[in-house]
C-alpha positions in Angstrom: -7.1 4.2 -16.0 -4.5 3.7 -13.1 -1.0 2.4 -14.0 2.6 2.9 -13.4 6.1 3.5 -14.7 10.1 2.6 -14.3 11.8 5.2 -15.5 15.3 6.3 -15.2 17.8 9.4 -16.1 19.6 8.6 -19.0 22.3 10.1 -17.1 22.2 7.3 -14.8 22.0 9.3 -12.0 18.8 7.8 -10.3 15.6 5.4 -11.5 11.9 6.1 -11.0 8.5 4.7 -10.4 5.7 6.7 -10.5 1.9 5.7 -10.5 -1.5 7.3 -10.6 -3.9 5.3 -8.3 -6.6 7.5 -8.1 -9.1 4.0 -9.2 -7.5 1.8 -7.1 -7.7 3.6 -3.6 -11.3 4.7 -4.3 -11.9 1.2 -4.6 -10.7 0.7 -1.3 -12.6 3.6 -0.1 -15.9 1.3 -1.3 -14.9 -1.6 0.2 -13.8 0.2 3.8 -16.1 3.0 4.0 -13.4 5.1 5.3 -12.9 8.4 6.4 -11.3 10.8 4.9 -8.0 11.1 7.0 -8.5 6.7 6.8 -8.8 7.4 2.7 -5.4 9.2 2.9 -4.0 7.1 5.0 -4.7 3.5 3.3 -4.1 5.5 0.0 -1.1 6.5 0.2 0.3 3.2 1.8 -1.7 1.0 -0.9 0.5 3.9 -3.5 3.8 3.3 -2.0 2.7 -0.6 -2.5 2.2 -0.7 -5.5 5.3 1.3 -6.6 7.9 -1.2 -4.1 5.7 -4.2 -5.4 7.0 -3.2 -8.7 10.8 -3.7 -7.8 10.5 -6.9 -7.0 11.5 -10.0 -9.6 9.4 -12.3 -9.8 5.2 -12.7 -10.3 5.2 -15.0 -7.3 7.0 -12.5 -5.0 4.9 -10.3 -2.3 5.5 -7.5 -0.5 3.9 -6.8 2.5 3.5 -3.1 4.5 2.6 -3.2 7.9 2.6 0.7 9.6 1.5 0.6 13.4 2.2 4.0 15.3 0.0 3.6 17.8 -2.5 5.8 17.2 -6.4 5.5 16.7 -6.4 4.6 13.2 -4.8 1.5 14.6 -2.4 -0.8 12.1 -2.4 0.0 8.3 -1.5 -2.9 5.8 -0.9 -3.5 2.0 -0.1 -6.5 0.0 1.3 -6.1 -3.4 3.0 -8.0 -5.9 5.4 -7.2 -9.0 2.6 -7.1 -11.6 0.5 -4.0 -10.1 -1.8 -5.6 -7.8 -2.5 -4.9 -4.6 -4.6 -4.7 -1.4 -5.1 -3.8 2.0 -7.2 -2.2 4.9 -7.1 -0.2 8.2 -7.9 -1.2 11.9 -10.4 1.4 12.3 -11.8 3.1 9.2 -14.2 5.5 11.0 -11.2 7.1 12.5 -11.8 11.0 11.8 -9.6 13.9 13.0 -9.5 17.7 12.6 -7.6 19.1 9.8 -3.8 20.6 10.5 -3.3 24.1 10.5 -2.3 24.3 7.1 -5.8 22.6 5.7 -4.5 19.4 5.0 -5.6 16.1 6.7 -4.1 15.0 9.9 -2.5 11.4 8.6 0.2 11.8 11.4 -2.1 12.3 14.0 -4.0 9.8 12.8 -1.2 7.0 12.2 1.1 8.0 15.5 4.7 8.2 16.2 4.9 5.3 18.8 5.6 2.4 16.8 7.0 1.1 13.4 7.0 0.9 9.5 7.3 -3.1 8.6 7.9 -4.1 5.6 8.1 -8.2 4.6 9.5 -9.8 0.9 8.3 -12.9 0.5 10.3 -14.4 -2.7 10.2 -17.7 -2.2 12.8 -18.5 0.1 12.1 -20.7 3.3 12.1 -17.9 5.3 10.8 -13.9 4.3 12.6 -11.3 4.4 11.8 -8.3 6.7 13.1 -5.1 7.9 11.6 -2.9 10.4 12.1 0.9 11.1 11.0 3.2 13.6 7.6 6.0 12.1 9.1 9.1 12.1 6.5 11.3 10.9 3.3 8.7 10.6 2.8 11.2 7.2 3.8 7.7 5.1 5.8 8.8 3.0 8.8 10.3 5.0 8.6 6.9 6.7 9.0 5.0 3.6 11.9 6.7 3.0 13.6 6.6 6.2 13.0 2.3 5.7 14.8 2.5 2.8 17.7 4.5 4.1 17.7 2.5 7.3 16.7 -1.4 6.3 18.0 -0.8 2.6 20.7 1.8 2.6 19.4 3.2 -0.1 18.9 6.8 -0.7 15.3 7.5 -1.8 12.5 10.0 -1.9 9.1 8.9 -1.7 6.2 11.4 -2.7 2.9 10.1 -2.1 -0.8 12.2 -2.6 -4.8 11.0 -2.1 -6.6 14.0 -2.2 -10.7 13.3 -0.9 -13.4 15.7 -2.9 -16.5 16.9 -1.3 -18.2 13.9 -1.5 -15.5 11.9 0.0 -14.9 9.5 -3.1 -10.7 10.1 -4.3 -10.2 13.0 -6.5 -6.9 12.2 -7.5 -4.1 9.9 -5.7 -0.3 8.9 -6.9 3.5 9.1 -6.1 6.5 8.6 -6.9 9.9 7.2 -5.4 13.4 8.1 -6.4 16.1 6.4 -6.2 20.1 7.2 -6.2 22.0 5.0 -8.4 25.6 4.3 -7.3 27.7 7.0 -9.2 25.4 9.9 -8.9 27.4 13.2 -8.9 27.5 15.8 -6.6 26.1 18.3 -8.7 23.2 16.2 -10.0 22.6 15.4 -6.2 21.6 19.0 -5.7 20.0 19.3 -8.9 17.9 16.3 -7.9 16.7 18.0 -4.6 16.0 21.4 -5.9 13.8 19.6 -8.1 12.6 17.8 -5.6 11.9 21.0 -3.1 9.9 22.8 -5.6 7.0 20.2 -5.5 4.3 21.4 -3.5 1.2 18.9 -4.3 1.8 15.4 -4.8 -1.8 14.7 -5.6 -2.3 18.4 -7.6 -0.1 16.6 -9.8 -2.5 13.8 -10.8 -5.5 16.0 -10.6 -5.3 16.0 -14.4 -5.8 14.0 -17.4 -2.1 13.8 -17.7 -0.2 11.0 -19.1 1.8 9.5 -15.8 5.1 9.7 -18.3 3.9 13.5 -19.0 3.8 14.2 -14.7 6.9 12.5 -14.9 9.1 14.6 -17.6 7.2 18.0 -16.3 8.8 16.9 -12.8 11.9 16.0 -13.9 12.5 18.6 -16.7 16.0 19.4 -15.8 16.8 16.1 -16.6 16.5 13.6 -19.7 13.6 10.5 -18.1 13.5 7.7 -20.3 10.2 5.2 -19.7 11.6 2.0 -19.5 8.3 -0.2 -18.6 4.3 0.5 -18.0 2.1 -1.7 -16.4 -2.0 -1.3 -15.3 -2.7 -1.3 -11.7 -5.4 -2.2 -9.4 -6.8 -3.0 -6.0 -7.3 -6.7 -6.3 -8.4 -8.7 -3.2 -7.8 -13.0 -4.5 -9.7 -14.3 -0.8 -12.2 -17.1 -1.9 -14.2 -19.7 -0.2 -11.5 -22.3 -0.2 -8.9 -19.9 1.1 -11.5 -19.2 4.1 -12.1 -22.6 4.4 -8.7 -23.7 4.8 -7.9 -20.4 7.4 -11.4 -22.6 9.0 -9.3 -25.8 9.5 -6.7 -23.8 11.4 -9.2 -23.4 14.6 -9.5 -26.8 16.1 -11.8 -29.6 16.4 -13.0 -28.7 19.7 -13.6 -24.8 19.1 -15.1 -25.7 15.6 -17.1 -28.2 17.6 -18.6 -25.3 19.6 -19.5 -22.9 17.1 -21.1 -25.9 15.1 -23.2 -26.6 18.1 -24.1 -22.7 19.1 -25.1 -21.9 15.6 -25.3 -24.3 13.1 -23.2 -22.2 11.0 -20.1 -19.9 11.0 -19.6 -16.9 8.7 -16.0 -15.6 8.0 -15.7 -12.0 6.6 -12.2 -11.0 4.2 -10.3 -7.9 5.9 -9.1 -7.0 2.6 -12.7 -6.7 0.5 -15.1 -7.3 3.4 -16.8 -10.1 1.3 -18.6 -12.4 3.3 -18.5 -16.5 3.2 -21.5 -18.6 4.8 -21.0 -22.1 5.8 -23.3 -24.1 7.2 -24.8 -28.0 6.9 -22.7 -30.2 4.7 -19.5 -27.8 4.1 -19.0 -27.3 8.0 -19.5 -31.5 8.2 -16.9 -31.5 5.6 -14.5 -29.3 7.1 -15.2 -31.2 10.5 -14.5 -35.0 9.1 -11.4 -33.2 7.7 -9.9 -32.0 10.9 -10.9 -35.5 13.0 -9.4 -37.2 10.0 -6.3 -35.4 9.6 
């Protein structure tokens, strides 16, 4: 089962969230179809969702992650909320490239460098919040980071893993993200990053039946982690047939007119699940009287 955990040093020194989404990003595999280097790519930004999801307050807030560096997988997003759901897609799915010198799959390549890391909080207010940062690596993670130093000014790292088995479904997937808290010492600074420079898998480290709070303490075992909260996650698309009715009433009378008259019906597809949603006969009448009637 997939969930996640706040954690912190009882030191004080920085607070964690780690996750194992192994479940939820071969969900999104199904539903896309994607390529590996796509698989890591939506992974680990559907990961890193989930985990900055977490931080927010409230059950109605949303976080959204928009990645664009110009290259052929096109724009990534992922929508998540405080309560471990989330969900997202990629441009172009099929995108497929050659593996990096060192074996592992081209997601910087893949993503590009020309472009920026977006990230939007919706909390309720009359306007969202959203920060923007130049990619730096299109590897995810590293750009993650660099938002939170930039937008935030708040010292993080951000680990993030999807490694793709023979067969292409998700062998494992996960991360973590660390965070400084305001009186951090010096020396538990460069404890922190030693600990932090002798990880060499992210997703070898959910390749297991290991507890996530287990990962977490064999990580972090020169310090004392306390778990402070554990919640389930998943990839959970809420589109439905009045949601894609009401995105229907946003074209206009006349264009509605035309498709009505070329075919008689119209069929709207979600980006997020790739379900599909006929209308035709009465419901398109109804969603026509609506508009003229408005």
């Amino acid at each position: 089962m997939d969930y996640m955990i706040r954690a912190i040093d009882k030191k004080n020194t920085f607070r964690m969230f780690m996750v194992r989404s192994t479940e939820t990003v071969e969900k999104a595999r199904k539903y896309h179809n994607t390529t590996p280097t796509a698989s890591a790519a939506l992974g680990r930004t559907l990961t890193a969702g989930l985990m900055m999801g977490y931080m927010m307050k409230n059950q109605n807030d949303r976080l959204t992650i928009n990645i664009n560096g110009g290259g052929p997988i096109g724009a990534i997003l992922a929508v998540s909320d405080n309560s471990g759901h989330v969900k997202g897609y990629v441009d172009n799915p099929n995108v497929d490239l050659p593996l990096k010198q060192d074996g592992k799959l081209n997601v910087g390549g893949a993503v590009g460098l020309n472009g920026k890391i977006s990230v939007m909080m919706d909390v309720g207010l009359k306007e969202p919040y959203v920060g923007s940062t130049d990619i730096v690596t299109g590897e995810i993670a590293e750009d993650i980071a660099m938002y939170y130093l930039q937008s935030e000014q708040q010292n993080s790292a951000v680990a993030l893993g999807v490694l793709v088995d023979k067969d292409l479904s998700i062998k494992s997937a996960g991360g973590f993200i660390v965070q400084e808290l305001p009186f951090i010492e010096e020396e538990d600074i460069k404890r922190l990053e030693d600990t932090l420079n002798r990880l060499k898998s992210v997703s070898g480290c959910f390749n297991n039946d290991k507890d996530v709070e287990e990962i977490a303490k064999d990580l972090f075992s020169d310090f004392q982690i306390e778990i402070t909260d554990k919640i389930p996650v998943e990839f959970l698309c809420d589109c439905s047939e009045e949601r894609m009715e009401a995105a229907l009433m946003t074209i206009g009378r006349d264009d509605l007119k035309q498709l009505i008259e070329e075919d008689e019906k119209i069929e709207t597809v979600c980006h997020f699940c790739n379900k599909k949603y006929l209308f035709q006969g009465k419901k398109l009448k109804n969603i026509l009287n609506y508009i003229e009637n408005d």
